[in-house]
N, C-alpha and C positions, 0 to 999 in steps of 0.2 A: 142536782149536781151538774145538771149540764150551761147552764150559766159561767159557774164557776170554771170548767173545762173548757169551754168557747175565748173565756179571758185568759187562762194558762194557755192556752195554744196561738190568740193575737198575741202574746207579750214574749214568749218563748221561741216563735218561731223560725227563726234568723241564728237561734242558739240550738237547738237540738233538734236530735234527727228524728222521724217519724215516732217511731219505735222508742227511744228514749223518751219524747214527749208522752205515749199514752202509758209507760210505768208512772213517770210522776205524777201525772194524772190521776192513774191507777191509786199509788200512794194516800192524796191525799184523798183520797175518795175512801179507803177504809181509815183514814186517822179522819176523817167524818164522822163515818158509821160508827166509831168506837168512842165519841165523843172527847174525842185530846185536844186539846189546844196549839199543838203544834206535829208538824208532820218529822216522823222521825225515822232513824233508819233500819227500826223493826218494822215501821210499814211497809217501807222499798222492798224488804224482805220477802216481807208475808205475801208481796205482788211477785214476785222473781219467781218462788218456791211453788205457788196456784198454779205458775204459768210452765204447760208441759214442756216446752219447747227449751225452756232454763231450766225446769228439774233434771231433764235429760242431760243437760252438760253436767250440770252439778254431781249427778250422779257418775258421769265419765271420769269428772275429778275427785272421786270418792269421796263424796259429801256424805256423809248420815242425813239424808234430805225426809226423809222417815221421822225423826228427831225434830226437826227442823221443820217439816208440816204441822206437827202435833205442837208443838212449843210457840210457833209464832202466829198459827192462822186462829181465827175464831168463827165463830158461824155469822157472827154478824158484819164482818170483811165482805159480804156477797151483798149488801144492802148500799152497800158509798153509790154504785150503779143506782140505783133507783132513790135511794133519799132527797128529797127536795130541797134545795141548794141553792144560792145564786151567788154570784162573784164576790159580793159581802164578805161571805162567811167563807173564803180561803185563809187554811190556816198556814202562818208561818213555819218554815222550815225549822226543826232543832238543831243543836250544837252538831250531835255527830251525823246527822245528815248533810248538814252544810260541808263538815272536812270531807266526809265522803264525796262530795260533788266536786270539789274544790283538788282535790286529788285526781278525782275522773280527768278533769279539765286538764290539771298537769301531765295525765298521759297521753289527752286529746293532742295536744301542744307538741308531746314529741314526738309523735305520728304524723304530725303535721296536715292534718284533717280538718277540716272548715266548723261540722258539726259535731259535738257531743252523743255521740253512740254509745249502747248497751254495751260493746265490746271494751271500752274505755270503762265503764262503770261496772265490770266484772272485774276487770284488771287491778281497779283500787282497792275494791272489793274484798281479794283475794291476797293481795301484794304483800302481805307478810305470812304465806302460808295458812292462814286460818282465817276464819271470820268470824268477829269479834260484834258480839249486839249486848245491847244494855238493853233488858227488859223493863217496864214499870206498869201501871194497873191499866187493866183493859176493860172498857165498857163500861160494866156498874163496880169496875175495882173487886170483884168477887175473887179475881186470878192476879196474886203479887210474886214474882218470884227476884230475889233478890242476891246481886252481883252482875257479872257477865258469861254469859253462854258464847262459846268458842264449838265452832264448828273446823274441823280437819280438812284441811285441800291438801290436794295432788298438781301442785303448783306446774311442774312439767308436763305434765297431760291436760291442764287447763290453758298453759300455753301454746300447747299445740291444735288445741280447738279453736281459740279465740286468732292466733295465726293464720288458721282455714279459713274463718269467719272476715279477715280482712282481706286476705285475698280475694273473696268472692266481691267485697264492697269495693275493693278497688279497679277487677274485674267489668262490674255492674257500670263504674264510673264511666269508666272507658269506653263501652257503650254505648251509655247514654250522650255522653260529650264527647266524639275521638278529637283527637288532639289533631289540627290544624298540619296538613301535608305542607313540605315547604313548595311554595309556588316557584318552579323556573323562569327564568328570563325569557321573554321573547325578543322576536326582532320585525322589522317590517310592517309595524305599526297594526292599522287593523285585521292584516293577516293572523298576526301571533305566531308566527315560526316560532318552535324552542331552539332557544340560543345553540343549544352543543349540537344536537340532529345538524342542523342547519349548518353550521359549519364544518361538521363532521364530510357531509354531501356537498360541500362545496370543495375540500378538500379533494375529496376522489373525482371527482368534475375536472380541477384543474390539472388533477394530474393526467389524467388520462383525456384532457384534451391536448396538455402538451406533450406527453405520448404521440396523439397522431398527427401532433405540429410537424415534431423531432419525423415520425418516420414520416411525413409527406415531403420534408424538405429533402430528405435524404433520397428519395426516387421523385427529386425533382417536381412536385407538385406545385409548387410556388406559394405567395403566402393567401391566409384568407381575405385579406381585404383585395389583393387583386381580382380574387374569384367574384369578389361580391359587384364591385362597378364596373369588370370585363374587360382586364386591362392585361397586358403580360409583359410591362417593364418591369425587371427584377434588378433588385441593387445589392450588389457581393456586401458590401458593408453590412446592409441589413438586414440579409440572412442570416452571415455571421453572427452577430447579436442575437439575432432571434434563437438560433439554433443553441447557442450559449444558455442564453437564456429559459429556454426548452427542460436542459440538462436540469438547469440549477431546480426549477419548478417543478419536475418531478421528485428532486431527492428532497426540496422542504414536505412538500406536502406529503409524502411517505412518512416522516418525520413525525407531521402533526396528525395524520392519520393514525398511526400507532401510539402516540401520547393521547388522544382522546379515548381510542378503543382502549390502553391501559388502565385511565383513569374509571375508566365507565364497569370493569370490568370488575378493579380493586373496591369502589365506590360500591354495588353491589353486594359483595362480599362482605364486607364490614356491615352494611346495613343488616343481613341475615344473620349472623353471627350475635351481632347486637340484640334484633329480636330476640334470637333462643335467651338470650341471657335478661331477657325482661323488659328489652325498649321496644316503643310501641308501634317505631316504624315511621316516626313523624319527624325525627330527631333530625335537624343538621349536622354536617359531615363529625364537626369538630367533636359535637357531645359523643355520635358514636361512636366516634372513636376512641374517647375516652372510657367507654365500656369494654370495647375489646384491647382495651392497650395491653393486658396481661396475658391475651391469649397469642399462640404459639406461631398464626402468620403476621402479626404486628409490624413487626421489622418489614416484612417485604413489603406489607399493602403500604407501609410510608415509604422505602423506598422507589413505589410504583407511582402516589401520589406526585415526590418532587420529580419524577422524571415526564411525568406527565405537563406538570408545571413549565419544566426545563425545555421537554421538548415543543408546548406551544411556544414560548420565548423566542427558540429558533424560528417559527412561520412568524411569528408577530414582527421580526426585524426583517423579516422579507420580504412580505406583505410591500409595505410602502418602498421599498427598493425595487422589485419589482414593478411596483407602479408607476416610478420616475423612470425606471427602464422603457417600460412602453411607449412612453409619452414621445421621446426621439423616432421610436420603432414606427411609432402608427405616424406621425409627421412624414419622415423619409419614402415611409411607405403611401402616403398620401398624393407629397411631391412625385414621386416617381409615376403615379397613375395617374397623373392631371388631374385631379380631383377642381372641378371648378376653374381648370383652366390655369394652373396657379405656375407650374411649370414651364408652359407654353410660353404664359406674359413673363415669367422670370428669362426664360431666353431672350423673348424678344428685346426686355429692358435691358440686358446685359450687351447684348451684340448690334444694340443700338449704336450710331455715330454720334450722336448727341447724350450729353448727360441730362437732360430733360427732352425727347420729342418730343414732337409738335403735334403727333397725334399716336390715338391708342392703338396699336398694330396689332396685336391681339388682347382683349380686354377679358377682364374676370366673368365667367358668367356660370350658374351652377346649376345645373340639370337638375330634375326630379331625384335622380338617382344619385348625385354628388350630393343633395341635402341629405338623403336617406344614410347615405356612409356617413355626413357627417355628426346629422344625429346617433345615427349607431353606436360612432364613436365618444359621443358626450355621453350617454347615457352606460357607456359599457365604465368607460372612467368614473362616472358616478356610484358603479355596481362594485366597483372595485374599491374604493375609497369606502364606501359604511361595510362589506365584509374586514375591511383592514380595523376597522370600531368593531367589527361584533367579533373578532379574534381577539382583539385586545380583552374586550370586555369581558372572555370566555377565560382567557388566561389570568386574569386577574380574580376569576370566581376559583378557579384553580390554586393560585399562589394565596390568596390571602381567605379565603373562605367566604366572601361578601363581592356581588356585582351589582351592576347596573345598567341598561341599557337602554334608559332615559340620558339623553343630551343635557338634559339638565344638570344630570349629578357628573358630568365629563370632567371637571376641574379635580371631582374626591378621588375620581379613577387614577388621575391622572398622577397627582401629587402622594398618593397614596401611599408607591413603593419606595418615594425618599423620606419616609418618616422618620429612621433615623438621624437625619439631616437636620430636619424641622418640628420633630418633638412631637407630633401627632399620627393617629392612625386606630379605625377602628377594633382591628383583628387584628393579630399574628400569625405566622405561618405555622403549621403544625410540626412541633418538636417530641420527638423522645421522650 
């Protein structure tokens, strides 16, 4: 027989699961030994009822399994294991063994389960309260009993076992495969910063650098870039701005400071919530949410979501206004500290007598230290411009449930939130 079970298990495999494979096996191993021509579903039986592990359910669901040992097994069911066999001589399935299977597979289907398990093959088994076998002669025909033998279930106590039985197999799943964490965005290429950390701390950075802008200007410390090339021209206009400016950069990023810690907090929340209730923790925002939509903080964590949403919006439109802000602030404040001389030769060219001299009175030239501030300041405008991309990018995983923080996908970012405009858009925001 084991020919024949090596071919059942290459041809089967892909279709049922361990355990299902060695009953049918099982099966036709005594419709062998008992010498039938087809394998039927007293055989599947007479393997269920041998086997302790399924007498014991059986008996859970008040089977007469007692009845049921003596009626369907024979002494010669113990020899299908050891009769000499080879793939030849498998016998074809019978009529109600095939509806039987054919049944399993239709519960297999609404479990939505890849392989055909014992637990589906009890369920059909069972599924009109009793179980129904057609006996006919066994071995040398010496034993005929004639009709159908109906065996008694306890259909609600058999679904409460086979219940346990899929939990532990979907349990097991879990396990063996977890389901894929969602990967956060990064930013700053081989570093990998996570997108929200990182702008979370650059948040409280800004703000409390312009905290000791605001008080340094205020006891008269003048600005940073004079400190850095050693200069102490100050210009009323440019303080004014900056000081203005101060203000406003503290109260966005308070702003986005609290819309991120809101989000991160509700975000959590939902996640837990979800788990108890059966998700596995792998889930994107939107699925988990739609687990917990019934439950009693629903309302708040979506109101905490859009204002999270709302409130990066607010730093995301200030972000770049502030950055054209600067852009005057550090010039004015550049000119006023000669940076390279640039001051000096603009007086001289102005109070010149001629609109073109004749020669250079004082000409451009840039110290080690005037390159250093002027790099500083390219690179600082650089630093500022992709945080203004990793906000966006952050408020967009926020408002619509999908980011990105490859350059390359900048145009789907971008066109995204007028999709009602233009008819397209992967996601939606999260409703009610």
């Amino acid at each position: 027989w084991t020919g024949a079970r090596l071919v059942l298990a290459a041809q089967l495999r892909w279709t049922l699961a361990p355990s299902m494979l060695h009953i049918v096996c099982a099966a036709q191993g005594v419709a062998s030994a008992r010498g039938d021509t087809t394998c039927e579903k007293r055989h599947l039986l007479a393997v269920l009822v041998a086997n302790y592990e399924f007498r014991r359910m059986l008996e859970l669901a008040r089977v007469d399994v007692n009845r049921m040992f003596s009626e369907l097994t024979f002494r010669c069911d113990a020899e299908g294991e050891h009769q000499p066999n080879s793939f030849l001589d498998i016998v074809p399935c019978g009529a109600d063994l095939d509806a039987l299977l054919h049944t399993a597979m239709h519960v297999q289907s609404q479990c939505g389960d890849e392989l055909l398990r014992v637990d589906h093959l009890l369920s059909a088994l069972c599924a009109p309260g009793e179980i129904c076998v057609k006996p006919s002669a066994v071995g040398s025909g010496s034993l005929i009993i004639e009709g159908m033998i109906r065996y008694e279930v306890d259909g609600k106590a058999l679904s409460e076992q086979l219940a346990t039985i899929r939990g532990h197999f979907q349990a097991a799943k879990a396990l063996a495969n977890p389901s894929p964490q969602q990967v956060a965005p990064t930013i700053f290429g081989p570093l990998e910063l996570p997108l929200e950390e990182t702008v979370l701390v650059y948040c409280i950075f800004r703000a409390l650098s312009a905290l000791i802008s605001v008080v340094g200007m205020l006891i008269g410390s003048g600005t940073l870039l004079e400190t850095v090339v050693d200069k102490n021209v100050t210009a009323h206009e440019s303080q004014t701005l900056e000081w203005l400016e101060g203000l406003w950069c503290i109260s966005f990023n308070i702003v986005g400071i609290r819309a991120i810690g809101g989000h991160r907090r509700a975000r959590k929340e939902v996640q837990a919530v979800s788990m108890k209730l059966g998700a596995t923790g792998g889930e994107e925002l939107d699925k988990a949410f739609d687990i917990v939509r019934d439950q009693p903080g629903a309302a708040e964590w979506l109101s905490t979501f859009r204002l999270g949403a709302t409130g990066l919006a607010f730093l995301l439109l200030w972000g770049p206004f502030e950055l054209f802000m600067d852009l005057p602030i550090m010039g004015l404040s550049m000119v006023n500290a000669d940076v390279c001389h640039v001051y000096s030769h603009g007086i001289a060219r102005v109070s010149s007598a001629r609109i073109v001299p004749l020669s250079m009175q004082v000409p451009l030239h840039c110290t080690m230290v005037d390159l250093v501030a002027l790099a500083t300041a390219v690179c600082y405008c650089a630093f500022r411009a992709y945080m203004c991309w990793s906000v966006f990018a952050l408020w967009h995983g926020y408002a619509f449930g999908w980011t990105t923080t490859d350059f390359r996908g900048a145009a789907y970012l971008i066109m995204n939130p007028f999709q009602p405009a233009f008819g397209f858009g992967e996601r939606e925001k999260l409703v009610p």
